[in-house]
C-alpha positions as a printed NumPy array, in Angstrom:
array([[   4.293,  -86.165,   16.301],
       [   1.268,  -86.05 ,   17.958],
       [  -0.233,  -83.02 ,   16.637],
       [  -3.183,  -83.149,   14.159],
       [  -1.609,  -81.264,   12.164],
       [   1.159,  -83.416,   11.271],
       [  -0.834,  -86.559,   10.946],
       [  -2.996,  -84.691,    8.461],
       [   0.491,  -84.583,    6.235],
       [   1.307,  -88.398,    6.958],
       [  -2.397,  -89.059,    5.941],
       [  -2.271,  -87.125,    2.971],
       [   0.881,  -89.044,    2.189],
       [  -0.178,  -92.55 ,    2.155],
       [  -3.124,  -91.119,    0.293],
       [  -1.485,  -91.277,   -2.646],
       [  -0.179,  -94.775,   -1.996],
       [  -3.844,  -95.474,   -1.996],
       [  -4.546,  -93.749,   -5.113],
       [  -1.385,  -95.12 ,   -6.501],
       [  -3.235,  -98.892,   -5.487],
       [  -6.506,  -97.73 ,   -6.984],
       [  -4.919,  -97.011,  -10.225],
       [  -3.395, -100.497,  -10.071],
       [  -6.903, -102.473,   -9.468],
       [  -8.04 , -100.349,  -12.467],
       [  -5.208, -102.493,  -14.683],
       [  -6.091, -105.548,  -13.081],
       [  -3.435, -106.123,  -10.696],
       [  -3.951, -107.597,   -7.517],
       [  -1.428, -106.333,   -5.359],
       [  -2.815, -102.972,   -5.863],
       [  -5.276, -103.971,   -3.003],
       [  -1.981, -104.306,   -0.703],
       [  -1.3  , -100.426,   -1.407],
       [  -4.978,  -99.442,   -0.551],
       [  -4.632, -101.724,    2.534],
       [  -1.469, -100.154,    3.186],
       [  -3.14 ,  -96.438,    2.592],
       [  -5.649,  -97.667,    5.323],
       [  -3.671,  -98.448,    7.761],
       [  -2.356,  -95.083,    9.28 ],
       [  -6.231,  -94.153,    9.533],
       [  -6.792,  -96.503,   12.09 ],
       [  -3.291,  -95.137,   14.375],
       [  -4.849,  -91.546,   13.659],
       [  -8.128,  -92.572,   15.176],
       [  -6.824,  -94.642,   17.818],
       [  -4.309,  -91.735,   18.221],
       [  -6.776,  -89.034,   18.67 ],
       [  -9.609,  -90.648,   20.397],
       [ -12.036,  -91.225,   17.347],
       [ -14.318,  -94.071,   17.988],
       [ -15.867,  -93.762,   14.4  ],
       [ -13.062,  -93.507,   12.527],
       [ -12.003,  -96.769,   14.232],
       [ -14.985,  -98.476,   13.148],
       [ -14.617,  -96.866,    9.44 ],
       [ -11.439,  -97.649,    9.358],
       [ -11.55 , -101.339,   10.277],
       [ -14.326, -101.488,    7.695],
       [ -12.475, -100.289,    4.696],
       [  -9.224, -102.639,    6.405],
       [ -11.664, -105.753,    6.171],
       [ -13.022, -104.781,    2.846],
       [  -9.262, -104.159,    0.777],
       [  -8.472, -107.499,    2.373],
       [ -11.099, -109.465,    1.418],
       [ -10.664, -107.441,   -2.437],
       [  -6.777, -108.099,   -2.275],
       [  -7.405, -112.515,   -1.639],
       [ -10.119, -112.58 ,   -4.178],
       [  -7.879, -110.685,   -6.561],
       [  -5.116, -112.976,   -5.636],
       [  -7.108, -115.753,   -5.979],
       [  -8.212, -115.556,   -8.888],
       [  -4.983, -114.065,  -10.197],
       [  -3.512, -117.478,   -9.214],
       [  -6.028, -119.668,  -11.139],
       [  -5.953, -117.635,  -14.203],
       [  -2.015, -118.129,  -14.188],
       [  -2.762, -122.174,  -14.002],
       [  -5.196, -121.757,  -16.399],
       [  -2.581, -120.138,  -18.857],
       [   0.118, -122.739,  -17.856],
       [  -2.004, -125.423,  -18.614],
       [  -3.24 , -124.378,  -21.787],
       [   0.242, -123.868,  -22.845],
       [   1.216, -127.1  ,  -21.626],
       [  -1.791, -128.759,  -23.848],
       [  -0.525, -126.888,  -27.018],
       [   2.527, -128.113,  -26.927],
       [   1.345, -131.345,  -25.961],
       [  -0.937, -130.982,  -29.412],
       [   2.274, -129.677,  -31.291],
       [   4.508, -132.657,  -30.44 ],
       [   1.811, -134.867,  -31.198],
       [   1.368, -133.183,  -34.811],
       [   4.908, -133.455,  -35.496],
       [   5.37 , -136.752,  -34.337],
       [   2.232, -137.687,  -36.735],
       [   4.156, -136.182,  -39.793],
       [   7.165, -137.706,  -39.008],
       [   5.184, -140.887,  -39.305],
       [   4.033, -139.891,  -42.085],
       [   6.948, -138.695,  -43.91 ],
       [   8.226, -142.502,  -43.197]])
């Protein structure tokens, strides 16, 4: 497995896991930065592999950048979810409270 030409395949395959990942920032999901990660990973073996010192240092580039991406995206991904819990939590908070008025009322 240590021909060029059969890491050029493997590369070409996690390719599209990267592109799949790409696709899935462009809808706003988060864990599409894990598949771009993932994509980035067999970059650095092939370099490492074959004795390319700037592919090692391009490669841990793009591997610091998705991570940093992927825990923003999480991040924020996380408080947007509490967000959303909370307001739900305040509207039914406001409903109960509104019924419990009427009921008052209706007495």
């Amino acid at each position: 497995m240590n021909t060029e030409a059969t890491w050029t395949w493997i590369l070409l395959g996690f390719e599209f896991v990267g592109i799949t990942g790409m696709w899935l920032v462009g809808a706003r999901k988060w864990w599409g930065w894990g598949m771009v990660l993932t994509s980035s990973m067999p970059w650095l073996a092939y370099a490492i592999v074959f004795h390319k010192p700037a592919f090692v240092a391009m490669s841990c580039i793009w591997i610091v950048t998705h991570s940093r991406n992927m825990v923003r995206w999480r991040k924020h991904a996380v408080q947007v979810a509490g967000d959303a819990v909370r307001a739900d939590g305040a509207i039914a908070a406001r409903d109960a409270g509104a019924i419990a008025v009427g009921q008052l009322v209706a007495a």
